[in-house]
C-alpha positions as CSV (number, residue, x, y, z in Angstrom):
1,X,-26.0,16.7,31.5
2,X,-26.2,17.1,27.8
3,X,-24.4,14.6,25.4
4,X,-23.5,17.6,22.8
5,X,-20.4,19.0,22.9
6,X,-19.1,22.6,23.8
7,X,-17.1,24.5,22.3
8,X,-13.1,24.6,23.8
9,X,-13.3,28.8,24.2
10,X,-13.6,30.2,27.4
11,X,-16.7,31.5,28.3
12,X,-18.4,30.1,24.9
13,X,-21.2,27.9,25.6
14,X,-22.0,27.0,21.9
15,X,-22.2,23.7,20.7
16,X,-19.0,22.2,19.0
17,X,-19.0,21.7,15.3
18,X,-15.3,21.7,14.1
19,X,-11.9,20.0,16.0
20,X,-8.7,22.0,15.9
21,X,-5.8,19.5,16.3
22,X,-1.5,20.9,16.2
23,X,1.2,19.5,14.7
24,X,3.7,20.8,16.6
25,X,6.6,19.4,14.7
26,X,5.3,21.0,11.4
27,X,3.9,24.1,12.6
28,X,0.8,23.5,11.8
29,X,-3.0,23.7,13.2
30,X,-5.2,21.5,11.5
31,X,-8.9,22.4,11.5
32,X,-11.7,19.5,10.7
33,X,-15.2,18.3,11.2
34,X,-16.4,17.7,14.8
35,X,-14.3,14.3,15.7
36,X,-16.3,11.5,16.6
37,X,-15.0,11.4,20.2
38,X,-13.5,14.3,22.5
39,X,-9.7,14.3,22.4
40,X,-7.4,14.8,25.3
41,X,-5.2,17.1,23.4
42,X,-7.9,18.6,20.4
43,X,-10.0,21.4,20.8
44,X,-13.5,21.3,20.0
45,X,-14.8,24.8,18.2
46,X,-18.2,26.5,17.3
47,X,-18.9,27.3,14.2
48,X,-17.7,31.4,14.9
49,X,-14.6,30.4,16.7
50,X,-13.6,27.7,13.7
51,X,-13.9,30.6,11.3
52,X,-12.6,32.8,13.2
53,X,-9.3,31.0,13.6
54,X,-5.5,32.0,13.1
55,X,-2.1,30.6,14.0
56,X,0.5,32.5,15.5
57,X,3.4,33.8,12.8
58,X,5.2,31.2,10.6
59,X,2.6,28.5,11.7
60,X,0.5,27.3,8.9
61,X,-3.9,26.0,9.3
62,X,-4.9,23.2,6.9
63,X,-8.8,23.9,6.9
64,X,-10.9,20.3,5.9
65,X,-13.7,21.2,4.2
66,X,-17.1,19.0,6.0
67,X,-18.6,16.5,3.9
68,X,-22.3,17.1,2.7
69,X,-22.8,13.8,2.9
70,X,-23.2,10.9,5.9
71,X,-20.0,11.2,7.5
72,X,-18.4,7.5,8.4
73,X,-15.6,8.3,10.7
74,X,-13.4,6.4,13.1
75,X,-11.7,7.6,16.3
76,X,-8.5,7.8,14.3
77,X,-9.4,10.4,11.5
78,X,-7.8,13.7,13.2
79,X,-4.3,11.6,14.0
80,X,-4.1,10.0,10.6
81,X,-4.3,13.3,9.1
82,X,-1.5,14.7,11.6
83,X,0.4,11.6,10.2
84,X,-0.2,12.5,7.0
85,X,0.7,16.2,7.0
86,X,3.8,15.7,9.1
87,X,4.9,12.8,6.2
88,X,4.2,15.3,3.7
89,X,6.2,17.7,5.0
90,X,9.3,15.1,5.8
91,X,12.1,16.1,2.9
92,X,12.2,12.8,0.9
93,X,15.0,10.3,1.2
94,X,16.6,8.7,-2.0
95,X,18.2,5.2,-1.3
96,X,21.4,6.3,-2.7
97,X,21.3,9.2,0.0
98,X,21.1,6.6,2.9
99,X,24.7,5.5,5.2
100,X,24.8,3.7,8.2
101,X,25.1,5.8,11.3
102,X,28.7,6.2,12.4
103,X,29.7,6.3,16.2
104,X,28.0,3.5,17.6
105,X,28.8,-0.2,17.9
106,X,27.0,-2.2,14.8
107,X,26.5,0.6,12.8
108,X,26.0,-0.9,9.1
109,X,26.0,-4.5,10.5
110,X,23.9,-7.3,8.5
111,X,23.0,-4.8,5.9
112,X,21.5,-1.9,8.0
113,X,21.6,1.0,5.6
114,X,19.8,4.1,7.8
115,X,17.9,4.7,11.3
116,X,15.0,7.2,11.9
117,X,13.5,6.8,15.4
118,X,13.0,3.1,16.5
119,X,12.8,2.3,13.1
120,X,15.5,0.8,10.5
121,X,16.0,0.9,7.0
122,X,17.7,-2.6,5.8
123,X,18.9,-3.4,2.4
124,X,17.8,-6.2,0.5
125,X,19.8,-8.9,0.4
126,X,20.5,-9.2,-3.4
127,X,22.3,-6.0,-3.6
């Protein structure tokens, strides 16, 4: 078995040299440099499928642009830049925007001022 990787397309048997990663929450298909390892759910491309690439209407592809140089990568490259394109694309929060959820027992209590996800905002004690 060889150790290079194929690309993703049916029927294509040429070797991989890009990784196509989606953000589904922003719409958006991110296209990169072969990832170091083989993703679960990233598509590795050949060089004619890569460029060959669009998304379907309203969806936006963020191309990366390979490095000439020696590439140091880590496992985590293709989903820190997911991070980083869906944190971009957040609308930004001021402080003075931010109120304790209403509704639900504790809301506001020892100085929570705002909830995305699992995480909390909290304000600082000296205000």
């Amino acid at each position: 078995m060889s150790s290079v990787r194929r690309c993703s397309r049916t029927a294509c048997g040429r070797p991989a040299v890009a990784t196509l990663t989606y953000v589904y929450a922003d719409s958006t298909a991110v296209l990169g440099p072969l990832a170091t390892y083989a993703e679960p759910h990233c598509y590795d491309l050949c060089a004619e499928h890569a460029e060959r690439l669009t998304a379907p209407r309203g969806w936006e592809v963020v191309r990366l642009a390979a490095d000439a140089g020696p590439l140091r990568r880590s496992s985590d490259d293709l989903e820190a830049l997911a991070n980083a394109v869906r944190e971009a694309a957040r609308p930004q929060e001021r402080p003075q925007d931010r109120t304790p959820r209403q509704g639900r027992p504790g809301a506001g209590d020892q100085g929570e001022s705002g909830r995305r996800g699992h995480l909390r905002v909290l304000r600082s004690p000296d205000n």
